[in-house]
MARVOKOL-217764 format. One line per 8 residues: for each residue x, y, z of N, C-alpha, C, CB. Coordinates in steps of 0.001 Angstrom, whole numbers, plus 500000, padded with zeros to 6 digits. Glycine has a CB too. Example, Ala and Ser with C-alpha at 12.3 -4.5 7.8 and 13.67 -1.06 7.14 Angstrom:
<recs>
513190:494310:507800:512300:495500:507800:513200:496700:507800:511308:495527:509046 | 512850:497750:507080:513670:498940:507140:512900:500030:507870:514084:499402:505725
</recs>
This chain:
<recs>
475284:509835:505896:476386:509954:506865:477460:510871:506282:476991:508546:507216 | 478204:511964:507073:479146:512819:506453:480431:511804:506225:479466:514191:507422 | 481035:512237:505424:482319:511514:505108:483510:511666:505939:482727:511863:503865 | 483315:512608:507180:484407:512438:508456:483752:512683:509559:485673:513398:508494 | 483998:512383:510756:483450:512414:512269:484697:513814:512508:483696:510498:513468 | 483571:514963:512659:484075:515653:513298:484918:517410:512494:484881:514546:513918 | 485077:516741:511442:485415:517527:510422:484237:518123:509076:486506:516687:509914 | 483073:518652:509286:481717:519074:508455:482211:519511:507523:480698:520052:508954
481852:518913:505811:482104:519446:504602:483407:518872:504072:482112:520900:504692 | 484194:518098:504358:485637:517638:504097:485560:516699:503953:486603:517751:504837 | 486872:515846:502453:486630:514799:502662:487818:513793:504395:486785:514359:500977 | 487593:512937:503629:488027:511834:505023:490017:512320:504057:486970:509084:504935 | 490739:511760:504989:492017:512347:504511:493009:510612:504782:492598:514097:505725 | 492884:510025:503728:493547:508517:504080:495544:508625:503407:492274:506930:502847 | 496032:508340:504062:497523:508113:503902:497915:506423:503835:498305:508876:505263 | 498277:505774:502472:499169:505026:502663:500324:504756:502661:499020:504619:502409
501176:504260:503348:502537:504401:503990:502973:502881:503701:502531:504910:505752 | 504133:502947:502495:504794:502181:502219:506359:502320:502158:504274:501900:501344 | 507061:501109:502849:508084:500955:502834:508864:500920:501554:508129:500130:503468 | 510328:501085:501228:510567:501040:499781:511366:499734:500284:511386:502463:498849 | 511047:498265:499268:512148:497395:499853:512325:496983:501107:513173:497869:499682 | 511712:496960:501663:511933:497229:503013:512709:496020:503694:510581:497513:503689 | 512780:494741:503389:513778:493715:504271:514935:494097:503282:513325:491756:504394 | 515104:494209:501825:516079:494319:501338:517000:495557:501673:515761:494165:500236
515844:496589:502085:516973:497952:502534:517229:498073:503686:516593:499351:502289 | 517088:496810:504921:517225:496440:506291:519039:496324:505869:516139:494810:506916 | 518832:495097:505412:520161:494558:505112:521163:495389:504423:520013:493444:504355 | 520958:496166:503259:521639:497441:502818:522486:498127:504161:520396:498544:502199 | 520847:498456:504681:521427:499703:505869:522322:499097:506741:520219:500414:506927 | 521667:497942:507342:522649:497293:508584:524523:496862:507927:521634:495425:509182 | 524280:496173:506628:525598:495948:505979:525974:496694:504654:525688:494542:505705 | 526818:497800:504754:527260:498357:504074:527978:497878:502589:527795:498832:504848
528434:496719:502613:529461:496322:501318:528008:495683:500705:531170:494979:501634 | 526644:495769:501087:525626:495255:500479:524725:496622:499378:524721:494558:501808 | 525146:497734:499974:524252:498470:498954:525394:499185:498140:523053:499604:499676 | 524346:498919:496870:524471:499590:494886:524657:498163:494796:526126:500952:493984 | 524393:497178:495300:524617:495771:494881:522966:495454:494673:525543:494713:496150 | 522747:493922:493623:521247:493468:493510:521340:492385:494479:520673:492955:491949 | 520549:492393:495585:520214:491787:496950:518958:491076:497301:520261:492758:497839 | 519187:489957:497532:517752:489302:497386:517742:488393:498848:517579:488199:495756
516746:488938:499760:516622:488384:501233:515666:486909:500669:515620:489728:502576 | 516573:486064:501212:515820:484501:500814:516469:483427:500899:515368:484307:499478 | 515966:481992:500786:516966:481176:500057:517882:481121:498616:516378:480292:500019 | 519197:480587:499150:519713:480542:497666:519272:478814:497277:521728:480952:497564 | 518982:477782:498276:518954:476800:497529:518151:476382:496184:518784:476139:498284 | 518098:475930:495618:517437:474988:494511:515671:475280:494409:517771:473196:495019 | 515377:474770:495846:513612:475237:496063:513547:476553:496919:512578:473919:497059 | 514585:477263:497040:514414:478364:497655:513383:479753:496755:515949:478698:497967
512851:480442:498052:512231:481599:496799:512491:483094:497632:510085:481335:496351 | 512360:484053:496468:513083:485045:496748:511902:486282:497621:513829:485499:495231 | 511932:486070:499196:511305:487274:500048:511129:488428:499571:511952:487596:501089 | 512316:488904:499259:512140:490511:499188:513181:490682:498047:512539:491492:500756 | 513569:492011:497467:514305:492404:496308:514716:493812:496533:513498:492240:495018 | 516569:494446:496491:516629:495714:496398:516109:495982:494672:518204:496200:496884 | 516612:497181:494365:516108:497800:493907:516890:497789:492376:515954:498816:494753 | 518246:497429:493007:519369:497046:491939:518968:495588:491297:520988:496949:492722
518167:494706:492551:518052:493436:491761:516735:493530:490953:518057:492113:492730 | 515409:494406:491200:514398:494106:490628:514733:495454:488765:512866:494415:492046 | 516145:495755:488896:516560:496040:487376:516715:495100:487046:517600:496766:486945 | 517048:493902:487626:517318:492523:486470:516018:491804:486341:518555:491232:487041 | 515211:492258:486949:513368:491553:486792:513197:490562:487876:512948:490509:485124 | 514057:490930:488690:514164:490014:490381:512789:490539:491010:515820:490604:491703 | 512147:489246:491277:510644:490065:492214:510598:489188:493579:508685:489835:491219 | 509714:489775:494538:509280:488665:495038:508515:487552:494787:508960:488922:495672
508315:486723:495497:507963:485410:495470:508509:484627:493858:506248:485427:495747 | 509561:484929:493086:510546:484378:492645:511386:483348:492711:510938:484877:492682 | 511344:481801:492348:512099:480958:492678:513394:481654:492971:512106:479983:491764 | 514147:481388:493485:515732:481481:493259:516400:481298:492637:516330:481147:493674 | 516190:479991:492008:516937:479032:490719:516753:480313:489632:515891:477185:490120 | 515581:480787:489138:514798:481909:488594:515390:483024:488477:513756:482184:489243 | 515692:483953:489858:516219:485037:490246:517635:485414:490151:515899:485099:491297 | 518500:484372:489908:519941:483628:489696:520375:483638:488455:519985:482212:490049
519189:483357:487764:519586:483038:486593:519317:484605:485541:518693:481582:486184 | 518614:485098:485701:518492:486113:485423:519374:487616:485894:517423:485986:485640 | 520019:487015:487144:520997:488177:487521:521842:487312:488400:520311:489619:488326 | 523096:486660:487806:524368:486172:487810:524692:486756:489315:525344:486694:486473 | 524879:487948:489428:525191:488405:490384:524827:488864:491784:525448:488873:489990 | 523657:488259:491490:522269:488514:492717:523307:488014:494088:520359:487079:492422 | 522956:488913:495299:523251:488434:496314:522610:488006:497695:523897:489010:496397 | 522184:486778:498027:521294:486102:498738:521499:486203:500331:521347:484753:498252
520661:487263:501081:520814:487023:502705:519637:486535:503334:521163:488320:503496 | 519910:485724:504267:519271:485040:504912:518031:486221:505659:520320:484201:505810 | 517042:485754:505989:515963:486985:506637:516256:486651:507970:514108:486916:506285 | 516257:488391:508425:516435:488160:510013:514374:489145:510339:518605:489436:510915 | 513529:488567:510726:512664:489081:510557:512557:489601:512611:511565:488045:509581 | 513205:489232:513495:513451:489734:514576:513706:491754:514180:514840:488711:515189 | 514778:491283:513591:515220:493069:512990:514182:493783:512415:516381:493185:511696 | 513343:493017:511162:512457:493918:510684:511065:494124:511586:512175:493465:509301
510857:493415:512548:510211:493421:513107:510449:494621:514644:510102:492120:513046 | 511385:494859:514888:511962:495460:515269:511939:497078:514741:512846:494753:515217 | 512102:496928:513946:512073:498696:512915:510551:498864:512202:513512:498706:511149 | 510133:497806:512474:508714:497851:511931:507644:498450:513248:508262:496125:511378 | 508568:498257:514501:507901:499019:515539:507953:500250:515657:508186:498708:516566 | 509026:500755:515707:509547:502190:515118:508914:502904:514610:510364:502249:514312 | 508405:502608:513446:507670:503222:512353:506343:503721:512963:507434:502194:511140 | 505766:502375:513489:504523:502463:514061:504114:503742:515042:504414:501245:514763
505381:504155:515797:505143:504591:516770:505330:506136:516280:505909:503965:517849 | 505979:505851:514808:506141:507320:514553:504902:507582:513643:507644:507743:513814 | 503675:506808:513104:501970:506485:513027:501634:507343:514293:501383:504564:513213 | 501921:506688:515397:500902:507129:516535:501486:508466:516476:500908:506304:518156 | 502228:509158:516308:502615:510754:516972:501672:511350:515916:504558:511464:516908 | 500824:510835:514949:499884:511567:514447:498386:511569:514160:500282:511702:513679 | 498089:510133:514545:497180:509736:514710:496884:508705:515047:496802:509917:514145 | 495683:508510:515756:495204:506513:516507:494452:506163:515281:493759:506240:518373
494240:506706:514503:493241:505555:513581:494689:505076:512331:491311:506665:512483 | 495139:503889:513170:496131:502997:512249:495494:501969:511447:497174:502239:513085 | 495543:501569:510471:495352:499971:509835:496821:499494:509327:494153:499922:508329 | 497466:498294:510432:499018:497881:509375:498136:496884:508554:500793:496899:510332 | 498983:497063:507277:498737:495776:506771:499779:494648:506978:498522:495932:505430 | 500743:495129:506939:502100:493945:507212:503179:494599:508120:503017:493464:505613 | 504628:494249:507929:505396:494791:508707:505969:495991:508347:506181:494029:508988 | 505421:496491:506249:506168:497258:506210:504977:498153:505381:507588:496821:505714
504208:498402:505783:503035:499455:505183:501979:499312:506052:502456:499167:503626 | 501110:500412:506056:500007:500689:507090:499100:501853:506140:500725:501375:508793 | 498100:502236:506703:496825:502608:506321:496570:503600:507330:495800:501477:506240 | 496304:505088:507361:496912:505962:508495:495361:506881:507927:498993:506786:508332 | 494360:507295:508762:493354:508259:508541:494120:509549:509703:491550:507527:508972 | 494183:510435:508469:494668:511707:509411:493554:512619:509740:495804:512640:508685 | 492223:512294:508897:491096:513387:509065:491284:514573:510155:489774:512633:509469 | 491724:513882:511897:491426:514691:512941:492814:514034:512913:490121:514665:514089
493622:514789:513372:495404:514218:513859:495268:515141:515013:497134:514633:512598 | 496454:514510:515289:497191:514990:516671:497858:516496:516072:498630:513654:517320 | 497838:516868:515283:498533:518488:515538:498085:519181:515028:499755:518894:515254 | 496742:518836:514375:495453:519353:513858:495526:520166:512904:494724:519944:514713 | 496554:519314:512013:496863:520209:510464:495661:519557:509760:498643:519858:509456 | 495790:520589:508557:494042:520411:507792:494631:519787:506629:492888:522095:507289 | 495304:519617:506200:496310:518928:504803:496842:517756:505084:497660:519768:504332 | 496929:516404:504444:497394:515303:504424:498670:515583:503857:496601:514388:503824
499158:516270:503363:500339:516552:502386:501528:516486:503279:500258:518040:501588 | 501600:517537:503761:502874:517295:504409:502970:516752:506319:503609:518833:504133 | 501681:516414:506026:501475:514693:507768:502931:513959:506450:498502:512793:507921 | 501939:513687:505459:502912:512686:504791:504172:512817:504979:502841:512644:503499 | 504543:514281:504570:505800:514729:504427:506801:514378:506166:505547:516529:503925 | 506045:514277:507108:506722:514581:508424:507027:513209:508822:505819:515419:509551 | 505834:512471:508408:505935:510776:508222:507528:510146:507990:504972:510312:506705 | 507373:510644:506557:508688:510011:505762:509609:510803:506119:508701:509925:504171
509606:511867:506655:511548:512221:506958:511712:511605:508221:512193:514156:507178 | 510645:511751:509439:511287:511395:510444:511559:509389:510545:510352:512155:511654 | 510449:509077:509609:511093:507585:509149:512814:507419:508866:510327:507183:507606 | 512866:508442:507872:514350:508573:507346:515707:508854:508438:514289:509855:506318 | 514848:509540:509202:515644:510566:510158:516176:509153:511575:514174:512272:510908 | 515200:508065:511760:514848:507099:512985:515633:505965:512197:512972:506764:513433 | 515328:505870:511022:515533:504353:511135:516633:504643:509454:513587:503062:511100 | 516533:505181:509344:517282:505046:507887:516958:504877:506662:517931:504251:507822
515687:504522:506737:515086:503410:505326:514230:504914:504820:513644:501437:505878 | 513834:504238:503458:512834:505506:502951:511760:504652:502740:513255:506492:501487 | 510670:505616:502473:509380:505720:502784:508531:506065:500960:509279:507117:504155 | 507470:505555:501034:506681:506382:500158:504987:506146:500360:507172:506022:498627 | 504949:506888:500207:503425:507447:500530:502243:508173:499506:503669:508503:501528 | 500895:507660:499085:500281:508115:498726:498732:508551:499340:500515:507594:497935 | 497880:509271:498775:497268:510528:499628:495591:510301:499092:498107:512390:499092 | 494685:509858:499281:493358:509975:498489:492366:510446:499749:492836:508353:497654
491346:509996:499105:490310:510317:500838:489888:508622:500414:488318:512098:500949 | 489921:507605:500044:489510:506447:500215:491087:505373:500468:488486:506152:498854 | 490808:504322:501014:491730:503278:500838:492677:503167:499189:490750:501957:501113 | 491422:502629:498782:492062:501655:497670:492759:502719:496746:490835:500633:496745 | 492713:504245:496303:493043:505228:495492:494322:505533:496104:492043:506344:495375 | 494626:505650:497800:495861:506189:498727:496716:505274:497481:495997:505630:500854 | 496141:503899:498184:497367:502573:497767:498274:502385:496686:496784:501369:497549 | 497122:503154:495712:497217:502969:493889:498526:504247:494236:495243:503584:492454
497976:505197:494779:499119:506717:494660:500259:506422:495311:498595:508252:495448 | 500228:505488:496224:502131:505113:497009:502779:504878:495965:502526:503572:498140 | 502377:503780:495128:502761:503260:493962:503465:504227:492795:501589:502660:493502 | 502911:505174:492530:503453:506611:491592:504728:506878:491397:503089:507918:492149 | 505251:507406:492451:506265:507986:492694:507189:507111:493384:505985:509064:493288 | 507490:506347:493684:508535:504878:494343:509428:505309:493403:508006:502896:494198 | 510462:504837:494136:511116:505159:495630:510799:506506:496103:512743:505069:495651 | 511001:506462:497552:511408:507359:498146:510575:508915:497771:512824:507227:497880
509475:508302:497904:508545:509905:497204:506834:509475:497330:509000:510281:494907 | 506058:510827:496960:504720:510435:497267:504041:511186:496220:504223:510745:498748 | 502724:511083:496079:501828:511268:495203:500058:511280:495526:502234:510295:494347 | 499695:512872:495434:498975:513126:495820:497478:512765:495108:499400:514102:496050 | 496546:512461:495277:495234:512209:493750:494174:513066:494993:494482:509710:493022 | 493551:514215:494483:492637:515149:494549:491701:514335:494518:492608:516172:493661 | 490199:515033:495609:489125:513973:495623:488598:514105:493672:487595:514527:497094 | 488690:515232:492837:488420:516017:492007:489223:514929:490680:488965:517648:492449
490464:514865:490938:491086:513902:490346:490850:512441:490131:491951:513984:490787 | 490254:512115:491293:489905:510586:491446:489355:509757:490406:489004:510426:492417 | 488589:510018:489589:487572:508854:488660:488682:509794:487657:485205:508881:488478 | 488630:510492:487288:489567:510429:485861:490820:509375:486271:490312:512229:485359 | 491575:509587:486827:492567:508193:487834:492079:506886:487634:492466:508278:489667 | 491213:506599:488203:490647:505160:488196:490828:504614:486109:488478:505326:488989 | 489827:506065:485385:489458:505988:484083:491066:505165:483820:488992:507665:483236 | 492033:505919:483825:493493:505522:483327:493817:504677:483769:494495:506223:483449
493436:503916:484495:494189:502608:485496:494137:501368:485089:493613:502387:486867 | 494761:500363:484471:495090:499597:483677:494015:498898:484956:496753:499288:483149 | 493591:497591:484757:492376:496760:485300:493664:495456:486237:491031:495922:483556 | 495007:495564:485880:495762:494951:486702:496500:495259:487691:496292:494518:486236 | 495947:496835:487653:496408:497052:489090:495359:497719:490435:497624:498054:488868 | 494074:497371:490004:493105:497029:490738:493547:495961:491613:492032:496728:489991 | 492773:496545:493152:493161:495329:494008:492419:494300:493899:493192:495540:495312 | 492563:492860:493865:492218:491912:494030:491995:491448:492295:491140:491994:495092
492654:492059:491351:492718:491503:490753:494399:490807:490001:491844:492121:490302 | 494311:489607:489920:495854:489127:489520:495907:488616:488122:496430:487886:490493 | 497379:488354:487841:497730:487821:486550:496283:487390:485667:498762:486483:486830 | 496078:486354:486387:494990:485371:485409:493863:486059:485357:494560:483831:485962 | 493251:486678:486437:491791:487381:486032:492252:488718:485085:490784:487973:487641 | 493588:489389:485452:493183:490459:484194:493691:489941:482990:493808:492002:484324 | 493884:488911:483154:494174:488073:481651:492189:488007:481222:495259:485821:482008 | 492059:487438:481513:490439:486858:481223:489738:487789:481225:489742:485904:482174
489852:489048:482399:489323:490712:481507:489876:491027:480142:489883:492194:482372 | 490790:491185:480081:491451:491663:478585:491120:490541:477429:493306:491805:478701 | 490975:489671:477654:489661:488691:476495:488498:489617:476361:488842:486952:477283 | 488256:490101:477415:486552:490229:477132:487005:492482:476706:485000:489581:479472 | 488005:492281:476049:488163:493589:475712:487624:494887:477119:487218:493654:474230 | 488423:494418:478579:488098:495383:479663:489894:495288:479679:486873:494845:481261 | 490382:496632:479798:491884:496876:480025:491763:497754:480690:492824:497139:479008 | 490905:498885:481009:491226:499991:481980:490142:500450:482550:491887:501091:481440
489931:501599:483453:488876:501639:483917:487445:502043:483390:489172:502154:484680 | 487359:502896:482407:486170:503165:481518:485518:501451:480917:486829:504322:480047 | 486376:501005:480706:485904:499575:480270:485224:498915:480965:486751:498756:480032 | 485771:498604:482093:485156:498161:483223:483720:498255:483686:485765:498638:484019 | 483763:499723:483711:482676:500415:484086:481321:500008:483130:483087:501930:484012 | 482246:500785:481546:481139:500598:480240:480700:499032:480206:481936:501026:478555 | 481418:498057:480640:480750:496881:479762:480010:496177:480151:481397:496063:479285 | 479432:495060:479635:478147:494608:479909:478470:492861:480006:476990:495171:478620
479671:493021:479598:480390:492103:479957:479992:490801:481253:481433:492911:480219 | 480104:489642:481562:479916:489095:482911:480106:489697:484123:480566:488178:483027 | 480212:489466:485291:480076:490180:486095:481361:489919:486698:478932:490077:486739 | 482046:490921:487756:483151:490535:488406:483687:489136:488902:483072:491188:489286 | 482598:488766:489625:482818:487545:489917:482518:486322:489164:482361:487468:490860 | 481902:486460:487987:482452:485011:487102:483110:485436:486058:481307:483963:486472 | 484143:486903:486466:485066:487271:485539:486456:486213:485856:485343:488974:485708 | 486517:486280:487550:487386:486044:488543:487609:484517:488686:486896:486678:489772
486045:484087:488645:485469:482957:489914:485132:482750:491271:486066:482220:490053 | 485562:484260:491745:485105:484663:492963:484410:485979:493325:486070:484578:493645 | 484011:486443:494317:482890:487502:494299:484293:488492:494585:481309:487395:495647 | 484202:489549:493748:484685:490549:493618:484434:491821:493994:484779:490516:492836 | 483296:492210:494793:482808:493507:494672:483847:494716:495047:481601:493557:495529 | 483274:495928:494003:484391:496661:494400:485429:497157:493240:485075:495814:495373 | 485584:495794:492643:486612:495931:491673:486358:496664:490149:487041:494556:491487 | 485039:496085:489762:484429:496796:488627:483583:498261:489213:483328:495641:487836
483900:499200:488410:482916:500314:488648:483519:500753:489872:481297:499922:488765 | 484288:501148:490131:484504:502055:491290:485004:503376:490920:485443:501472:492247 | 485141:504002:489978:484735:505078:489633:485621:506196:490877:483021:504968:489585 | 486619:505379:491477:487019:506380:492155:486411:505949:493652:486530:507771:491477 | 485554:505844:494093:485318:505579:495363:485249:504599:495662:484543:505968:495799 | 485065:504023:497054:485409:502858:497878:483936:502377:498248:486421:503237:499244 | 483824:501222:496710:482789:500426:497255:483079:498858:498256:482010:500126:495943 | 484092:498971:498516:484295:497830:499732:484972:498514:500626:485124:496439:499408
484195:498656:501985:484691:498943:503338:486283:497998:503717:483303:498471:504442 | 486737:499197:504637:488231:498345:505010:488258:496797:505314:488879:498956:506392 | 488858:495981:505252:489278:494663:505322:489980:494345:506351:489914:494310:504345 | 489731:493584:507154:490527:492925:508067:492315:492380:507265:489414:491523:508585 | 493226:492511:508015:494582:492779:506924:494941:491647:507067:495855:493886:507178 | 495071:490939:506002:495362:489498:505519:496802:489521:505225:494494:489023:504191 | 497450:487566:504918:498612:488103:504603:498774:488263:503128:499616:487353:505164 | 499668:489316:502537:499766:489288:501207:500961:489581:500470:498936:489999:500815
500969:489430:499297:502602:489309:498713:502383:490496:498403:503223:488229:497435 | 504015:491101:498187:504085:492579:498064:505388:492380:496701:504608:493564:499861 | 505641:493604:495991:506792:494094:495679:508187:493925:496369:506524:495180:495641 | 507484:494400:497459:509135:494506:498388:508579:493287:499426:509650:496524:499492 | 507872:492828:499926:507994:491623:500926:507214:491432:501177:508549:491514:501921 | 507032:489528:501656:505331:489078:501961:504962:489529:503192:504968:487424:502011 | 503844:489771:503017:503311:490320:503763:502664:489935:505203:502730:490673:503081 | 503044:490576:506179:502629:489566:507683:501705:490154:508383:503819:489314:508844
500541:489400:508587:499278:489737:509396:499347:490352:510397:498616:488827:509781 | 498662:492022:510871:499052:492131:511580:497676:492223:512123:500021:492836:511581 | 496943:492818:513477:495767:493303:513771:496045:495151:513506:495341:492713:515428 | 494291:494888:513155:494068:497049:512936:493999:497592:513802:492818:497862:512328 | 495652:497571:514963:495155:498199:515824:496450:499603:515886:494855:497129:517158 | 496558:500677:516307:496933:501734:516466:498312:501147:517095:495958:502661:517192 | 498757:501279:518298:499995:500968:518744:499186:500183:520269:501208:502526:518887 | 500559:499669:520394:499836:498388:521852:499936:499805:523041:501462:496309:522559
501101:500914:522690:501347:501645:523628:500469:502894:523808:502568:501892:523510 | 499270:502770:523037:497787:504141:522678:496715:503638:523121:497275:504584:520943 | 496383:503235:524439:494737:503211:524929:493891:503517:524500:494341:503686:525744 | 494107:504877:524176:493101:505590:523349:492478:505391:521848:493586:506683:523316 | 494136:504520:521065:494045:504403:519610:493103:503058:519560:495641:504268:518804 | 492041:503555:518333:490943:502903:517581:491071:502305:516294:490023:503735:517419 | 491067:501180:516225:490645:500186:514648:490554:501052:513525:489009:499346:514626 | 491416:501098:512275:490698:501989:511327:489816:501141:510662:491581:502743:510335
489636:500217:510681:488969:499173:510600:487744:499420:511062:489520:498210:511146 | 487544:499676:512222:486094:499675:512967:485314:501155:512493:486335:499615:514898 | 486630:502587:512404:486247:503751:512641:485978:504166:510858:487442:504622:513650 | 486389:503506:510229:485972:504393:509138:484189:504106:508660:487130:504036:507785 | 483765:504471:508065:482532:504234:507153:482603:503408:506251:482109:505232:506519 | 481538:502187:505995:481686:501736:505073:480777:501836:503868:481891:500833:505431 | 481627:500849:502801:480774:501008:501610:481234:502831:501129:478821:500670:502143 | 480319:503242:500137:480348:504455:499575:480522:505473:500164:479521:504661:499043
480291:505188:501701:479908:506115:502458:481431:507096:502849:479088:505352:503718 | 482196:506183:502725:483632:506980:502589:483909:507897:501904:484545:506386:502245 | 483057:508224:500584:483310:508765:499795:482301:510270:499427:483425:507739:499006 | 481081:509575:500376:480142:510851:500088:480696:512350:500357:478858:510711:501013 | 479635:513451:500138:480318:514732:500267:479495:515330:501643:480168:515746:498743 | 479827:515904:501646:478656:516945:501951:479533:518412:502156:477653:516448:503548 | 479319:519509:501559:479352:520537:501416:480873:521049:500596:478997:520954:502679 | 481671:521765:500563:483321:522218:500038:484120:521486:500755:483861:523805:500266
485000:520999:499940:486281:519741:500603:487639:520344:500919:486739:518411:499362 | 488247:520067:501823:489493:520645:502339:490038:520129:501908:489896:520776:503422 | 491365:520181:500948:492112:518850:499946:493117:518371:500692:492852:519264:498402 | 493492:517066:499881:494427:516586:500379:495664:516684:501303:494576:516404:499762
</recs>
């Protein structure tokens, strides 16, 4: 199977689109005497835990899903707002719609990041680079908040590249680039793997990706205790097809289920979910690649 419908010899062109902060820089934007301050959308009580984090608070090691008692204590000065998730939900539509002005194949994962295949777009530029680029200003330009974005031809490599350059910036990984990338990639910031399993990799002397790959080690899943595929040996490409979008904790905020669907207001827009290829097949070639 070619690696895009419609585009012969190229790879597939995946954009992930992440919010920076995103409930914490709601509240910034909407209340002014709140930003250059450390801001933590949550409870302040006792069993309260901390949603989201600006950017000033995660300098004091403020994260999400952070007790409060925790987050308090570590930054004296932390300042606690209540979540208005009507609002983010609200600007989280916004965004979406500024997704559809470039393409129907959406995947959100939550309210404040999505999964965007530009392969064939709406203005039929051949470069993911600056879709990205038009993404994040007119984000900036609509709603106020910034954006960051990274660029692969698979899922899981885009995701790793949003990550790079944060805040407010993006980062491109070449199909060419890819497995040397993966090679450097510490084994804890592989998806689906957390605290405790890359604890229990790094016993078995696996810390980055050559390790992974090289060892002979147990297998992913009684690395984990659960079936993992995907995680060891990916070498750069996408051996697990897209995922139905679960909820999940983030950096900047937990994450809320959404469906893979394009916008409610695009008839036309399709599942990236349904439309991409799965397994390896995302990744195959066939002939000279149009980059990123």
């Amino acid at each position: 199977m070619p690696p895009t419908q419609g585009v012969p010899g190229s790879y597939r062109k995946i954009i992930h689109v992440d919010m920076d902060a995103f409930y914490a820089s709601v509240e910034q934007r909407d209340y002014p005497e709140l930003r250059g301050k450390p801001v933590a959308v949550g409870g302040s009580a006792a069993r309260g835990v901390v949603a989201a984090a600006s950017y000033e608070a995660r300098a004091f090691g403020v994260r999400s899903a952070l007790p409060s008692v925790t987050a308090k204590r570590k930054c004296p000065e932390l300042i606690f707002v209540t979540p208005r998730f009507d609002v983010y939900r609200a600007v989280s539509a916004q965004i979406r719609e500024i997704f559809a002005e470039h393409t129907d194949l959406i995947e959100p994962l939550s309210l404040d990041e999505a999964y965007l295949d530009v392969t064939s777009n709406h203005q039929g530029i051949p470069v993911a680079t600056p879709i990205a680029e038009l993404i994040r200003a007119k984000i900036k330009a609509v709603t106020g908040l910034s954006a960051s974005a990274g660029i692969y031809y698979n899922k899981f490599l885009a995701k790793m590249a949003s990550d790079q350059n944060k805040p407010n910036g993006q980062f491109v990984i070449t199909p060419h680039q890819g497995p040397a990338f993966v090679e450097a990639l510490p084994v804890k910031k592989f998806r689906g793997v957390g605290p405790a399993t890359a604890a229990r990799m790094q016993r078995l002397g696996i810390e980055r990706g050559p390790t992974s790959r090289q060892s002979r080690s147990p297998s992913s899943s009684s690395i984990s205790g659960k079936p993992a595929p995907g995680i060891i040996g990916s070498r750069g490409r996408s051996t697990r097809g897209p995922s139905s979008p679960t909820a999940r904790a983030s950096r900047s905020a937990p994450r809320t289920p959404s469906p893979p669907i394009s916008s409610s207001s695009t008839p036309r827009g399709r599942s990236l979910y349904h439309s991409l290829p799965r397994s390896g097949a995302i990744a195959r070639r066939t002939g000279s690649a149009a980059g990123p």
